[in-house]
C-alpha positions as semicolon CSV with decimal commas, in nm:
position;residue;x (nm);y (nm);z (nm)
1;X;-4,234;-0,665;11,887
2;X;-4,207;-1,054;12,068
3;X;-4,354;-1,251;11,834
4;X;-4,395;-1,479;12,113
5;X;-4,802;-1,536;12,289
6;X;-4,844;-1,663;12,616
7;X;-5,071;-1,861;12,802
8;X;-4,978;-1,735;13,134
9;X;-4,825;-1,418;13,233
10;X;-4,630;-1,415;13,608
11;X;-4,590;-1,071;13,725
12;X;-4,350;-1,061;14,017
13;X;-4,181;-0,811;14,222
14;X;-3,829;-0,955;14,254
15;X;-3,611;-1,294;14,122
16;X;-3,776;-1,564;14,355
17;X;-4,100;-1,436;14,424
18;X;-4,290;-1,618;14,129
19;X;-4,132;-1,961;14,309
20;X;-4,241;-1,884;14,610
21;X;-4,581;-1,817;14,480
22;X;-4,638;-2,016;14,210
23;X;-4,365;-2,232;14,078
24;X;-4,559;-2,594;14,162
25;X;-4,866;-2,472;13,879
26;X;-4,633;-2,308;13,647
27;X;-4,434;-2,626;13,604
28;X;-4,764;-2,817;13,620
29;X;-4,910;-2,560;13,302
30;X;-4,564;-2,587;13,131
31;X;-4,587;-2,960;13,172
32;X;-4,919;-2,975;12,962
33;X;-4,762;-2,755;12,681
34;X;-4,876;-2,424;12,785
35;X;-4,644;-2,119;12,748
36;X;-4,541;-1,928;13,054
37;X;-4,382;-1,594;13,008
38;X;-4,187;-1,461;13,340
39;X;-4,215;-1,060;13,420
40;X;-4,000;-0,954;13,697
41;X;-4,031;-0,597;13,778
42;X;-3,704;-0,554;13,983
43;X;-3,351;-0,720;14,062
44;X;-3,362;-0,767;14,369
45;X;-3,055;-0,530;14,413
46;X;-3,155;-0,484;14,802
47;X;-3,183;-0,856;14,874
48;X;-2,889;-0,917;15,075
49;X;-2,736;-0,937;15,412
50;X;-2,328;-1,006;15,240
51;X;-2,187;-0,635;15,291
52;X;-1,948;-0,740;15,049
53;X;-2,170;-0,705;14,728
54;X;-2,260;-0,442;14,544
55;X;-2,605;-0,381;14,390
56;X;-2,452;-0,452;14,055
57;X;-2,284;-0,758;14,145
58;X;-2,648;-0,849;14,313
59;X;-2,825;-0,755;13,998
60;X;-2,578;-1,061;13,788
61;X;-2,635;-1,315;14,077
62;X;-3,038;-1,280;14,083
63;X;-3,096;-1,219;13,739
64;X;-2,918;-1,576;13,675
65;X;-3,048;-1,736;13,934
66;X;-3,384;-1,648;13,803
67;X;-3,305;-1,718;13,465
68;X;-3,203;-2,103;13,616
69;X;-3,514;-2,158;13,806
70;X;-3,733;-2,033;13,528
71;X;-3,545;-2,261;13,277
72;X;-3,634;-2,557;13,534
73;X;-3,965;-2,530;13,512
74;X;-4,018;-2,472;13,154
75;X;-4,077;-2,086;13,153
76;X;-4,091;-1,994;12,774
77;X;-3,872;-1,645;12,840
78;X;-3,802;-1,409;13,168
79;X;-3,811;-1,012;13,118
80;X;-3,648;-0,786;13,339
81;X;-3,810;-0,483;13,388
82;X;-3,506;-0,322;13,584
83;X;-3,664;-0,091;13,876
84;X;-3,462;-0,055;14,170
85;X;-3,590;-0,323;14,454
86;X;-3,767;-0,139;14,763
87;X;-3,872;0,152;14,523
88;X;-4,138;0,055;14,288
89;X;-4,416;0,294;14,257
90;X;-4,764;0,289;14,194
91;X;-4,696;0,572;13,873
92;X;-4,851;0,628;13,502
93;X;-4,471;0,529;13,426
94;X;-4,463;0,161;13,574
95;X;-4,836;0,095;13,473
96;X;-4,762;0,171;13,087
97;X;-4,450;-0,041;13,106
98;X;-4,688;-0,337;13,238
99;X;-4,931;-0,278;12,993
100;X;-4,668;-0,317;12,726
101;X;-4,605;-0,622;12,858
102;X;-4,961;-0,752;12,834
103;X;-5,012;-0,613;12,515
104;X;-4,707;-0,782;12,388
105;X;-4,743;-1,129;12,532
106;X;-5,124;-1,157;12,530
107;X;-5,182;-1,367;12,781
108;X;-5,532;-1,519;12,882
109;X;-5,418;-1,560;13,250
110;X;-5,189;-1,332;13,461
111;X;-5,040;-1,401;13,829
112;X;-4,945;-1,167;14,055
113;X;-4,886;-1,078;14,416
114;X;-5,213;-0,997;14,601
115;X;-5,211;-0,627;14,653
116;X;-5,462;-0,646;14,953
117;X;-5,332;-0,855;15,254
118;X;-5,373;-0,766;15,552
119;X;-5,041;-0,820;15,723
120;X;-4,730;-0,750;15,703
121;X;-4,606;-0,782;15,348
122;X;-4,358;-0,605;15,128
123;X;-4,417;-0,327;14,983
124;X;-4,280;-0,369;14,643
125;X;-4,569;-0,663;14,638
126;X;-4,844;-0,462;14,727
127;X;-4,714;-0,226;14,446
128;X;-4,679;-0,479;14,147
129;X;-5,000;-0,657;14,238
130;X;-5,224;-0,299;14,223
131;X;-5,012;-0,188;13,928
132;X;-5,075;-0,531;13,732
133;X;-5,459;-0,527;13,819
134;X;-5,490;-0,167;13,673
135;X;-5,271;-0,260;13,388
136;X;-5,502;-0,521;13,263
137;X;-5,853;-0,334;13,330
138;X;-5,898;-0,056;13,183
139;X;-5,549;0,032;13,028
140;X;-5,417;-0,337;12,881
141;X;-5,817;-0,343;12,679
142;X;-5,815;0,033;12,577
143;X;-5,647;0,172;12,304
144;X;-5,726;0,529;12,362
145;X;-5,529;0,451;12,717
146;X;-5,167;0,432;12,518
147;X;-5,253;0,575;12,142
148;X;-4,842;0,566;12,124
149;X;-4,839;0,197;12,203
150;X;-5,075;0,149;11,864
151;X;-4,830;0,286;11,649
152;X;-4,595;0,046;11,777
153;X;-4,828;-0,238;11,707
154;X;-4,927;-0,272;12,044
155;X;-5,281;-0,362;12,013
156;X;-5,548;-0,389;12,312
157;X;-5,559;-0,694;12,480
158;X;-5,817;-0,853;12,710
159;X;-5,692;-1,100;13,015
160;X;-5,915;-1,366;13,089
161;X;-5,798;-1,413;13,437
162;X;-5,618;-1,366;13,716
163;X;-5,459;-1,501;14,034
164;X;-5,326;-1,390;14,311
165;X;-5,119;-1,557;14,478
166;X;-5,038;-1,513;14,899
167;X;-5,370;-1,425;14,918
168;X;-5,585;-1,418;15,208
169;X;-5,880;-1,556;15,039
170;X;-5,820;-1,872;14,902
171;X;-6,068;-1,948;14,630
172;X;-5,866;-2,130;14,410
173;X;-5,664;-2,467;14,521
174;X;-5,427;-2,611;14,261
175;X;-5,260;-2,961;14,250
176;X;-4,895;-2,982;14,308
177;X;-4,852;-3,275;14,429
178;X;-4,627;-3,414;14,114
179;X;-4,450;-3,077;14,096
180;X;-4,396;-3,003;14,486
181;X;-3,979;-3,082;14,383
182;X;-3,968;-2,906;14,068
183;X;-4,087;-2,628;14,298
184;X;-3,859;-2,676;14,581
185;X;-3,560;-2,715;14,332
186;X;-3,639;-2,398;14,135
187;X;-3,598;-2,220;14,496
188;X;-3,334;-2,371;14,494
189;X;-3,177;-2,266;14,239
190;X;-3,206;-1,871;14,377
191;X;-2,900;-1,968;14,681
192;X;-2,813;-1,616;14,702
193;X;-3,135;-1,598;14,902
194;X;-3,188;-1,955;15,041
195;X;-2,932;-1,999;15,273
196;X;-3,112;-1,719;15,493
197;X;-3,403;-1,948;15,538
198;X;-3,188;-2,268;15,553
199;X;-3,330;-2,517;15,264
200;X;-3,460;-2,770;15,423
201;X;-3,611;-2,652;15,701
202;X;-3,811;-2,437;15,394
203;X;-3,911;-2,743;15,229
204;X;-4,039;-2,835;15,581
205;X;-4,233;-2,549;15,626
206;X;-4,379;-2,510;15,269
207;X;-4,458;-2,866;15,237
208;X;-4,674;-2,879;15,576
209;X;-4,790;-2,530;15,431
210;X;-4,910;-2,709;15,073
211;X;-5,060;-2,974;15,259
212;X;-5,278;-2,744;15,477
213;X;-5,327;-2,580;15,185
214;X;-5,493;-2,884;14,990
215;X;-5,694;-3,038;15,330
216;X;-5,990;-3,010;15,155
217;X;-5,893;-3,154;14,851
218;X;-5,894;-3,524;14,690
219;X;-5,481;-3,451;14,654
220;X;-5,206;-3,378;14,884
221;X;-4,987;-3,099;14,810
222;X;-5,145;-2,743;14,674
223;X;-5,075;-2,372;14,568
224;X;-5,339;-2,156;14,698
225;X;-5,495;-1,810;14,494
226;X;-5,767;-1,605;14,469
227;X;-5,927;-1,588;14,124
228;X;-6,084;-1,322;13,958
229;X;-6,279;-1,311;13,638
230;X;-6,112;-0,984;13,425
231;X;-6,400;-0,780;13,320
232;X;-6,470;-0,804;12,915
């Protein structure tokens, strides 16, 4: 068993997605001495245009390039859960391995993908963010859910909280504004999937985007989430 406890827990679908999302408050949390734990449920072994790689050869590239960013901003470890990309399901199977997860980590906040936009949005997101919620109420708090994961000295674990991030409610705003670079050079750091969006004309976009995001703020740049209360 990690001896390891987190703060927060980042559930994401593939290598990049928790950057996207997230990466300005993670290196903000990891900046005041909190401990960040990275989950990422697939490779990303689909993520390419380059004919010329193989899904295993795509599996090495991401995986690093993941394990680079999250080094950047302070992430205390990354798992891998290993799922092929484009074919996560919403199974007893996936939501017991998230669960272990939880119950190993303990975390008093978890962010994921929100499970419930609207628009078009990939799949594999939708997926991880209604596996996660389910994972954490009831199964994460039970221990009649996963009496096997007891005798492994898995015990239940309550969240405190969660957020969603590239949400279409906004309830939450957070700061960014000293750790808008730390987020653009984590993205960075995944340039098996940059150069498709060209990097700065990204930093472009998702600075006017942060700045949008904070207009009714007192500061300039934010991350925007919707935050739930876990039940007890």
């Amino acid at each position: 068993m990690n001896p390891t406890q987190a703060d927060i827990m980042v559930i994401s679908a593939h290598p990049d997605d928790a950057e996207f999302g997230a990466a300005g408050t993670v290196a903000r949390w990891t900046g005041a001495g909190k401990t960040v734990i990275y989950i990422v449920c697939t490779s990303g072994d689909k993520g390419t245009s380059d004919r010329s790689l193989t899904p295993e050869k795509l599996i090495a590239i991401r995986e690093e390039e993941q394990r680079q960013a999250a080094e950047l901003l302070g992430v205390k470890e990354v798992v891998f859960l290993k799922y092929r990309d484009q074919e996560l399901e919403d199974t007893p199977e996936f939501r017991k391995s998230i669960v272990r997860q939880i119950r190993t980590f303990r975390p008093r906040t978890v962010i994921t993908s929100d499970p419930y936009r609207r628009y078009i949005w990939h799949r594999d997101h939708r997926i991880v963010g209604q596996v996660t919620l389910d994972a954490i109420f009831p199964y994460a708090r039970d221990y009649l859910a996963y009496p096997d994961l007891i005798e492994e000295g898995l015990e239940p674990h309550n969240v405190a909280e969660i957020y969603f991030y590239a949400a279409e409610d906004i309830n939450y705003r957070s700061d960014i504004t000293p750790t808008f670079d730390q987020k653009m050079a984590a993205l960075r750091c995944h340039a098996s999937q940059m150069a498709a969006f060209g990097i700065e004309k990204l930093e472009a976009r998702l600075r006017k985007e942060c700045r949008q995001m904070a207009d009714s703020e007192t500061f300039e740049l934010a991350e925007g989430f919707h935050r739930v209360s876990a039940p007890p």
